[in-house]
C-alpha positions in Angstrom: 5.9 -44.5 26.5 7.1 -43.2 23.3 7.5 -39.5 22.2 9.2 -37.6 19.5 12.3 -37.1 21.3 12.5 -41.3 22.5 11.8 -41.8 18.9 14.5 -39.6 18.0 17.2 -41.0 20.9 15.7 -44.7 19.8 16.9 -43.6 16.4 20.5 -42.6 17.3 21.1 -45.7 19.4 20.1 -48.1 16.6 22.9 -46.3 14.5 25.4 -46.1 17.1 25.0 -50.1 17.3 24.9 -50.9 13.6 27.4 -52.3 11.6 27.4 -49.1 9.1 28.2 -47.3 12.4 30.7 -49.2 13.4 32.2 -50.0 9.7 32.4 -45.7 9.4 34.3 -45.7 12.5 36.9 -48.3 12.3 37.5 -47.2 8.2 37.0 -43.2 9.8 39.4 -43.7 12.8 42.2 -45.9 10.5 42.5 -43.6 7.7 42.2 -40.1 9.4 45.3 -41.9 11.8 47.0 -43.2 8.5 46.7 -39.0 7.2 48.2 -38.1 10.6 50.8 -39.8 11.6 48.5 -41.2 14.7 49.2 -44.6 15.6 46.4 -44.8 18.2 44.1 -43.5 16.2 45.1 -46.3 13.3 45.1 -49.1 16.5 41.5 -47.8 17.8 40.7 -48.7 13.7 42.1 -52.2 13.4 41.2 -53.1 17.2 37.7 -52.2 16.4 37.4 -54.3 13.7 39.0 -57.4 15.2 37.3 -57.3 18.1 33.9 -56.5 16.4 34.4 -59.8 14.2 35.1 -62.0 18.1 32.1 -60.4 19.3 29.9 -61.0 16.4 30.6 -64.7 16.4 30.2 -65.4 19.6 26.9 -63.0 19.5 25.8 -65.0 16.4 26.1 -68.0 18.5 24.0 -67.3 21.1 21.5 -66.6 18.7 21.5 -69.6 17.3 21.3 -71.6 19.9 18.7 -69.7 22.1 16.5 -68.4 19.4 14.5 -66.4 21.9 11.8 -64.4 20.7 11.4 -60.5 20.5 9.2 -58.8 22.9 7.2 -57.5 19.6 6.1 -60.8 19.0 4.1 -60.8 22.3 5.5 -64.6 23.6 6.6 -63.4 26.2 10.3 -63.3 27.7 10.7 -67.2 28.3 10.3 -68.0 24.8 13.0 -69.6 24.0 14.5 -72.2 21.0 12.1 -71.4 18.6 13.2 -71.6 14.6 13.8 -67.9 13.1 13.9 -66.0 16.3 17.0 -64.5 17.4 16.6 -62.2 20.5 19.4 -63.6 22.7 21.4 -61.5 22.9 21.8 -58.0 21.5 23.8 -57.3 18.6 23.8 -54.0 18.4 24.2 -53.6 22.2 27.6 -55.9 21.6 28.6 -53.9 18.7 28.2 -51.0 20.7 29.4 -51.7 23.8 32.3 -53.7 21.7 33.1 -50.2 20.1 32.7 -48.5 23.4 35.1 -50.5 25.0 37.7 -50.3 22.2 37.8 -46.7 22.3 38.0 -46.1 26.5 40.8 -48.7 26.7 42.9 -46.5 24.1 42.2 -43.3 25.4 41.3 -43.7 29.0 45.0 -42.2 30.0 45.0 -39.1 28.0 41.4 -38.2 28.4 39.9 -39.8 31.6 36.3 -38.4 29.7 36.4 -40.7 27.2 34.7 -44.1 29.1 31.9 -41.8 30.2 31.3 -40.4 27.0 31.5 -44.0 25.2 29.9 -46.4 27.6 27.0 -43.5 27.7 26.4 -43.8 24.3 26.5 -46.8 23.9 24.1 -47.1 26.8 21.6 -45.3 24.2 21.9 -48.0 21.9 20.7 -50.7 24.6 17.9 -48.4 25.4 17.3 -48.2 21.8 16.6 -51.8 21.6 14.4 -52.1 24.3 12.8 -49.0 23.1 11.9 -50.5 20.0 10.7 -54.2 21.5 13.5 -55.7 19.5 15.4 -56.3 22.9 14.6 -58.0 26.3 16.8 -56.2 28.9 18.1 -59.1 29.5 19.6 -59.4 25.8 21.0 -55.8 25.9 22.4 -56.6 29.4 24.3 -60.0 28.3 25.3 -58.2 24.8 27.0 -55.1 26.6 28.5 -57.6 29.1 29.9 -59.4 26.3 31.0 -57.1 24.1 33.1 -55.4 27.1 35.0 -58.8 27.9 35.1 -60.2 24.6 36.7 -57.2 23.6 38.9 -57.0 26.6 40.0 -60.5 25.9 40.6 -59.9 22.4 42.6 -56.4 23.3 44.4 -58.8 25.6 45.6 -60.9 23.4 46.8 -58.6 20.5 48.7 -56.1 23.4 50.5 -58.6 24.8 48.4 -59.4 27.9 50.8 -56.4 29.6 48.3 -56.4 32.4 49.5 -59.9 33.6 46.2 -61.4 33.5 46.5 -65.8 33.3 43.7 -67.9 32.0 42.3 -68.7 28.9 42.5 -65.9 25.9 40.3 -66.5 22.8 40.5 -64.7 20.0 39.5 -64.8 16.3 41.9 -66.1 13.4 41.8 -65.8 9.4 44.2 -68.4 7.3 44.0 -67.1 4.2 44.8 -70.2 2.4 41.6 -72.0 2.9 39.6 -68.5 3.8 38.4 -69.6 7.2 37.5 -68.2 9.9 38.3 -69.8 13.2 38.8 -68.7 17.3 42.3 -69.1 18.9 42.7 -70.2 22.4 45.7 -69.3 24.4 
């Protein structure tokens, strides 16, 4: 059933999972740290972007592969590798989630607030997405799952696993002499 106020929470939660949003805060969170003196603040900037870029190519991925259609397009939820559509899984709820996940492992010590705060809103981007019929729950349930352990790999591997977690790491790479883009596995 949609209102005024779902329209307007539907509205915020497609933001917070946008890449304008998420752009804003990485840039936001680096330079404000860079003005400060805040080396957290210029980590929860680069982390964000680096772990937004593993997320979005494994996210991009799925996509491809699946190409599951939206629930707007009335096909119903097991309509799956067909040409153009690209349901599987949320985007936004990875971005947000990937954002969301960023931000609580940072500042989960000094503020033991922040993980509610972030995981609930990024919770209003996955309703968003459903909200809107762009999003089976399925797709924003498998793109917040994702972005949390993609990103927790990914902060993993650029920390120094400290938490003395084995297995397999991947992360993204750039070699800027032949401008590719690749994943790392350690």
């Amino acid at each position: 059933n949609k209102s005024n106020t779902t329209q307007k929470l539907e509205d915020v939660g497609n933001f917070l999972g946008s890449k304008e949003s998420l752009v804003a805060v990485a840039a936001g969170s680096y330079f404000i740290g860079v003005v400060f003196k805040d080396n957290k603040l210029k980590k929860a900037g680069l982390f964000t972007v680096g772990a937004s870029i593993a997320t979005s190519i494994v996210s991009i991925a799925f996509k491809e592969t699946f190409q599951r259609s939206r629930p707007r397009d009335n096909k119903g939820p097991y309509d799956f590798f067909k040409s153009g559509d690209k349901s599987f899984f949320s985007g936004h709820a990875t971005q947000a989630f990937t954002l969301a996940t960023v931000i609580s492992e940072l500042y989960k010590e000094d503020y033991p607030i922040v993980p509610y705060v972030a995981y609930g809103l990024a919770s209003i981007t996955a309703y968003a997405r459903m909200h809107n019929n762009a999003h089976w729950a399925s797709d924003v349930i498998f793109g917040a799952v994702a972005g949390h352990l993609i990103t927790k790999l990914f902060l993993s591997a650029v920390t120094g696993n400290k938490e003395g977690r084995g297995g397999l790491t991947v992360y993204p790479s750039f070699d800027p002499i032949n401008s590719t883009v690749m994943l790392m596995f350690d």
